[in-house]
LUMDREN-723363 format. One line per 4 residues: number of its first residue (from 1); their letters; for each residue x, y, z of N, C-alpha, C, O. Coordinates in nm, 3 decimals, decimal comma. Each point is the difference from the previous one (the first is absolute). Layout:
# residues N
NUM = A = X/Y/Z/X/Y/Z/X/Y/Z/X/Y/Z ~ ...
END
This chain:
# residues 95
1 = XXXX = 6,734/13,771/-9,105/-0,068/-0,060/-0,112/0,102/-0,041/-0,105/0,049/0,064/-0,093 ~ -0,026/-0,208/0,143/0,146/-0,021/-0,113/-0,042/-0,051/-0,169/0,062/-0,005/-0,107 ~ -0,191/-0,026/0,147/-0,090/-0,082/-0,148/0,005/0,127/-0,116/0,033/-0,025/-0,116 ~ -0,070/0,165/0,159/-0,073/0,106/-0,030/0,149/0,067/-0,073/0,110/0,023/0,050
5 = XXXX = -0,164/-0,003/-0,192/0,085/0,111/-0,077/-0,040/0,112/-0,031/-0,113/0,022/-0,045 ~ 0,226/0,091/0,070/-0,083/0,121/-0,017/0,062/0,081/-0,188/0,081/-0,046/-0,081 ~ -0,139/0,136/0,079/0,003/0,051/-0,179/0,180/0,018/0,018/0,060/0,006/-0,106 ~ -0,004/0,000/0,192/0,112/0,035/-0,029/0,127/-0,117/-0,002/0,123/0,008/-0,005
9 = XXXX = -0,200/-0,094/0,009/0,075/-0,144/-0,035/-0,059/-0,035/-0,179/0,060/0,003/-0,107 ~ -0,212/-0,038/0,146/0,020/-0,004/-0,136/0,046/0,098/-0,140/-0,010/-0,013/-0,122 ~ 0,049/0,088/0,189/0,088/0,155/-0,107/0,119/-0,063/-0,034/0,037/-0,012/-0,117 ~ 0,044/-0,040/0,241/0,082/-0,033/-0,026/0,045/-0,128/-0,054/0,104/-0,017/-0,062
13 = XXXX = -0,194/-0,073/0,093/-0,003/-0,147/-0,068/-0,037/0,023/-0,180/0,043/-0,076/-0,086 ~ -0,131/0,195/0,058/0,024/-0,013/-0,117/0,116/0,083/-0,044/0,062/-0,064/-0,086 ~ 0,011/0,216/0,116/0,119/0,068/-0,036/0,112/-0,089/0,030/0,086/0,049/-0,073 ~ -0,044/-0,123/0,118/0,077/-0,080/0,015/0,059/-0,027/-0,133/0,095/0,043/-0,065
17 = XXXX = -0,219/-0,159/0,043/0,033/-0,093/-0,157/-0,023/0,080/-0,131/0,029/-0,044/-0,112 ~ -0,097/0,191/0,140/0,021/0,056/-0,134/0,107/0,063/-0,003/0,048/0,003/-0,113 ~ 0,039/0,077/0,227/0,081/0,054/-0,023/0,122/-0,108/-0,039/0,056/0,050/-0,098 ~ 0,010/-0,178/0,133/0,040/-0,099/0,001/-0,055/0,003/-0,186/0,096/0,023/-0,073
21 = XXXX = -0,215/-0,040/0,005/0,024/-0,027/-0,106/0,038/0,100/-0,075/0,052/-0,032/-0,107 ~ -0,066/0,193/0,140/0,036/0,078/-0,035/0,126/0,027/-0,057/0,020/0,055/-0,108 ~ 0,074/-0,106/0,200/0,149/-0,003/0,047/0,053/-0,133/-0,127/0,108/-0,008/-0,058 ~ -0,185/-0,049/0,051/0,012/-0,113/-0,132/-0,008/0,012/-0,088/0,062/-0,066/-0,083
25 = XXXX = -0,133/0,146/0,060/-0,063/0,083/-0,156/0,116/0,082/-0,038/0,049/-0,008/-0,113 ~ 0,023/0,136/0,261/0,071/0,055/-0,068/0,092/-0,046/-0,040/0,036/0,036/-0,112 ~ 0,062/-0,161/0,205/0,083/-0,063/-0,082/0,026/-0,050/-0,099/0,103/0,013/-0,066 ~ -0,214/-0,090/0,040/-0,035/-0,085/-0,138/-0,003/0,163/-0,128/0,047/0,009/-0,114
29 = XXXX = -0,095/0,056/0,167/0,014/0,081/-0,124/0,109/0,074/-0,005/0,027/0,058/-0,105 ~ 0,061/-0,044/0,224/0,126/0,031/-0,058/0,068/-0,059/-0,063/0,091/0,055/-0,061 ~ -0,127/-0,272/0,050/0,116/-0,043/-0,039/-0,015/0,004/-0,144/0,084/-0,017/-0,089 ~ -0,230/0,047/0,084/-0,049/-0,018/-0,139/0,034/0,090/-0,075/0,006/-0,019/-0,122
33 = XXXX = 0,025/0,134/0,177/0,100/0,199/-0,059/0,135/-0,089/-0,067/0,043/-0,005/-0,115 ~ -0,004/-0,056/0,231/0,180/-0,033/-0,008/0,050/-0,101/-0,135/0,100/0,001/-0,071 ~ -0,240/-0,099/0,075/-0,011/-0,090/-0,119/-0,024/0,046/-0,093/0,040/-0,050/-0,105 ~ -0,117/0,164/0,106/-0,070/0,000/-0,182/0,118/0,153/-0,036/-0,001/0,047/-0,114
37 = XXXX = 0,084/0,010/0,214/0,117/0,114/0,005/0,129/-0,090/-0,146/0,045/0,044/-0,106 ~ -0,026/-0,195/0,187/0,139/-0,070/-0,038/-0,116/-0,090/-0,128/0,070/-0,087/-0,052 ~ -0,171/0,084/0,009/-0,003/-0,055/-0,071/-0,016/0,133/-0,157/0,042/-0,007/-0,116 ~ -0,116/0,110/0,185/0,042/0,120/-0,094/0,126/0,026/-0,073/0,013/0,049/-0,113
41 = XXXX = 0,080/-0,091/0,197/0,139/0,045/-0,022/0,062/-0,077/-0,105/0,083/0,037/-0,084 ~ -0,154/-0,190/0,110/0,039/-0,085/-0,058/-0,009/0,021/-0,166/0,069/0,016/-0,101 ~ -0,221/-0,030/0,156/-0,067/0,030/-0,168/0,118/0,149/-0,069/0,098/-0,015/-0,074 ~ -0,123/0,076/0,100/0,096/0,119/-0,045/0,097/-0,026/-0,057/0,030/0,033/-0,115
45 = XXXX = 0,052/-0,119/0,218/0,149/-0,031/-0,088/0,015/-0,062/-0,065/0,093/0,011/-0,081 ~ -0,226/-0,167/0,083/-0,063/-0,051/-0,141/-0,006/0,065/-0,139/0,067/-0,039/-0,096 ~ -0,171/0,162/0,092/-0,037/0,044/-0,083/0,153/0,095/-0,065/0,027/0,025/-0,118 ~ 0,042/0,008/0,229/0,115/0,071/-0,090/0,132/-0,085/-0,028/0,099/0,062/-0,039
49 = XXXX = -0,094/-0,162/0,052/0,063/-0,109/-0,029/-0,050/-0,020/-0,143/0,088/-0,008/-0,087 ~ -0,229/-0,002/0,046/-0,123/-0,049/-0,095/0,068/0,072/-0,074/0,077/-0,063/-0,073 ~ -0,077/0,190/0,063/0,006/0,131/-0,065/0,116/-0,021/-0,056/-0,014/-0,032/-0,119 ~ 0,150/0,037/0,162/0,164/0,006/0,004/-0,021/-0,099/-0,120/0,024/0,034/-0,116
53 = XXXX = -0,082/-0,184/0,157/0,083/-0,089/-0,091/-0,100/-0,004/-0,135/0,038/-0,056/-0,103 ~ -0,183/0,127/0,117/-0,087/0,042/-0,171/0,094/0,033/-0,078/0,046/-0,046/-0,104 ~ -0,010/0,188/0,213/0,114/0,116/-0,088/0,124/-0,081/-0,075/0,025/0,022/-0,118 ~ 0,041/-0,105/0,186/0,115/-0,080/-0,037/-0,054/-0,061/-0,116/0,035/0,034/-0,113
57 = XXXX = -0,133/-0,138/0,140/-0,046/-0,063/-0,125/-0,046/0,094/-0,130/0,062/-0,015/-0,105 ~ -0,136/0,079/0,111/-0,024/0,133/-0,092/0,173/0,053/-0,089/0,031/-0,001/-0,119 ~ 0,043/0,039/0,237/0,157/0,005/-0,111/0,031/-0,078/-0,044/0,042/0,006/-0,116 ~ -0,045/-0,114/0,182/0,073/-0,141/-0,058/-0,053/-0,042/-0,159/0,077/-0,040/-0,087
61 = XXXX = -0,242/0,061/0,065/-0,086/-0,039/-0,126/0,048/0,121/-0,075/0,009/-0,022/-0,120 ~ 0,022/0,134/0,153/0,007/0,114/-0,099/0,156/-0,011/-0,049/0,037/0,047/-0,108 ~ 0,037/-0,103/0,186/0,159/-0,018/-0,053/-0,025/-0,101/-0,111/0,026/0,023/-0,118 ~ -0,087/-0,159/0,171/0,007/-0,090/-0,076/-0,034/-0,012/-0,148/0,054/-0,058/-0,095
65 = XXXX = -0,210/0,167/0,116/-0,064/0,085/-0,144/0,129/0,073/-0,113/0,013/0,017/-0,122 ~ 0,072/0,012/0,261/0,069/0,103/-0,113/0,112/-0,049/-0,075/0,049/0,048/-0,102 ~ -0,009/-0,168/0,180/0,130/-0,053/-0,056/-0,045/-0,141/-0,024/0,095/-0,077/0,013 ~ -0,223/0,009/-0,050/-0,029/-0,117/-0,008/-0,104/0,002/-0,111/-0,051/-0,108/-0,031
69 = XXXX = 0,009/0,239/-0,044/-0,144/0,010/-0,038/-0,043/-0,119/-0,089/-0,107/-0,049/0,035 ~ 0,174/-0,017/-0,156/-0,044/-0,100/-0,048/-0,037/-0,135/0,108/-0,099/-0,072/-0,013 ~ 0,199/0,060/0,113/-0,011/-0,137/0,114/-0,119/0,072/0,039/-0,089/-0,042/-0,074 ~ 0,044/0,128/0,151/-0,139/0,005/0,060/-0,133/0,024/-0,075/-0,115/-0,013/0,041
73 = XXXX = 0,160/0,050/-0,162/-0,135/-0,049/-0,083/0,001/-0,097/-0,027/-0,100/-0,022/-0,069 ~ 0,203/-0,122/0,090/-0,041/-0,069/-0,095/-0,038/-0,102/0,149/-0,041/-0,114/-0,019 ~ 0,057/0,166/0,161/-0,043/-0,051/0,123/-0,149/0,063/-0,007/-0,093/-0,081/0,006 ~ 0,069/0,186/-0,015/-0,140/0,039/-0,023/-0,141/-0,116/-0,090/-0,112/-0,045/0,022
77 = XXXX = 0,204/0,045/-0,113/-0,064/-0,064/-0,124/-0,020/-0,164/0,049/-0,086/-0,075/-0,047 ~ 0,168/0,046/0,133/-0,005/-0,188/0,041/-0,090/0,049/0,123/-0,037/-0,108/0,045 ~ -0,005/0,178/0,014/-0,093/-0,030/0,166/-0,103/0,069/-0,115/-0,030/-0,110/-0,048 ~ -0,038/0,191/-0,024/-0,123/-0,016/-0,013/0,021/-0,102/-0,116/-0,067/0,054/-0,088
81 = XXXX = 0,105/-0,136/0,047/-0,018/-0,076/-0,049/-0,060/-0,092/0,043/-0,092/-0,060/-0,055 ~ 0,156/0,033/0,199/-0,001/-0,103/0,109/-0,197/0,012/0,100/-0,082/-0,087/0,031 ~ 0,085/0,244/-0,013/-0,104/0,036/0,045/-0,092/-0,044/-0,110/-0,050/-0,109/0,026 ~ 0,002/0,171/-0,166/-0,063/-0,039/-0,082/-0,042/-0,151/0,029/-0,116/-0,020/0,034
85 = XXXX = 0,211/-0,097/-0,046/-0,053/-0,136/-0,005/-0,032/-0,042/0,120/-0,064/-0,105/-0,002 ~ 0,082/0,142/0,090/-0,041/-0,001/0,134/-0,219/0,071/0,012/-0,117/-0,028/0,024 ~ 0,197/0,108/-0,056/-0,175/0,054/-0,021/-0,118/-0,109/-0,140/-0,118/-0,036/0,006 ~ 0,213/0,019/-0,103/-0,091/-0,083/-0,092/-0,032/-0,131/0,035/-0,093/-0,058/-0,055
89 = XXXX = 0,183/-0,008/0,169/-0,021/-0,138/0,043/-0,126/-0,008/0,118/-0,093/-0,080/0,017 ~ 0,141/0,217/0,065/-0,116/-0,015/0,106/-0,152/0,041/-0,124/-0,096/-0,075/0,021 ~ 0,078/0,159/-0,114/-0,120/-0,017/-0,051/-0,061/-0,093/-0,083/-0,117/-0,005/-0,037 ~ 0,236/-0,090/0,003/0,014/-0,114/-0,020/-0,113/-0,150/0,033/-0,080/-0,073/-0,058
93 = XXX = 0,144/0,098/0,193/-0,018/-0,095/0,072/-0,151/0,033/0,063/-0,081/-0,087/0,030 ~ 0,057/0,241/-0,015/-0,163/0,028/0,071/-0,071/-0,022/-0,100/-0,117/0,025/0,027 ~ 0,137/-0,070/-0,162/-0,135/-0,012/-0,070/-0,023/-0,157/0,012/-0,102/-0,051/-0,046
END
């Protein structure tokens, strides 16, 4: 009876293609471990890179405070100056 399938074909006609997608799944989610591993890392050395050069900038403004104090108030005093007319033009212009 060559027409005639018995339960143990169709067992295997379907374990076949799930195990086959199975085997896909696990890969794909390993590569997806390996990717989001090197993009962790990334970010990391981002953020302490971030960190290093705040800190730098942070000394750099506190030196400048200390041995510049009239020059940075009188840089203080020109950007909100600058901010101020910036803000009065845009309410300016919305009425």
């Amino acid at each position: 009876m060559a027409g005639r399938h018995t339960e143990a074909d169709y067992r295997n006609s379907v374990e076949n293609p799930a195990g086959r997608v199975a085997g896909d799944m696990s890969e794909l989610s390993e590569r997806a471990k390996r990717a989001l591993g090197g993009a962790q890392e990334f970010a990391g050395e981002f953020a302490e890179g971030a960190a290093k050069s705040g800190r730098k900038a942070a000394k750099f403004v506190v030196r400048e405070v200390r041995e510049h104090p009239l020059r940075t108030l009188a840089i203080g005093a020109a950007v909100g100056a600058v901010v101020a007319a910036v803000i009065m033009l845009r309410n300016r212009s919305d009425e």
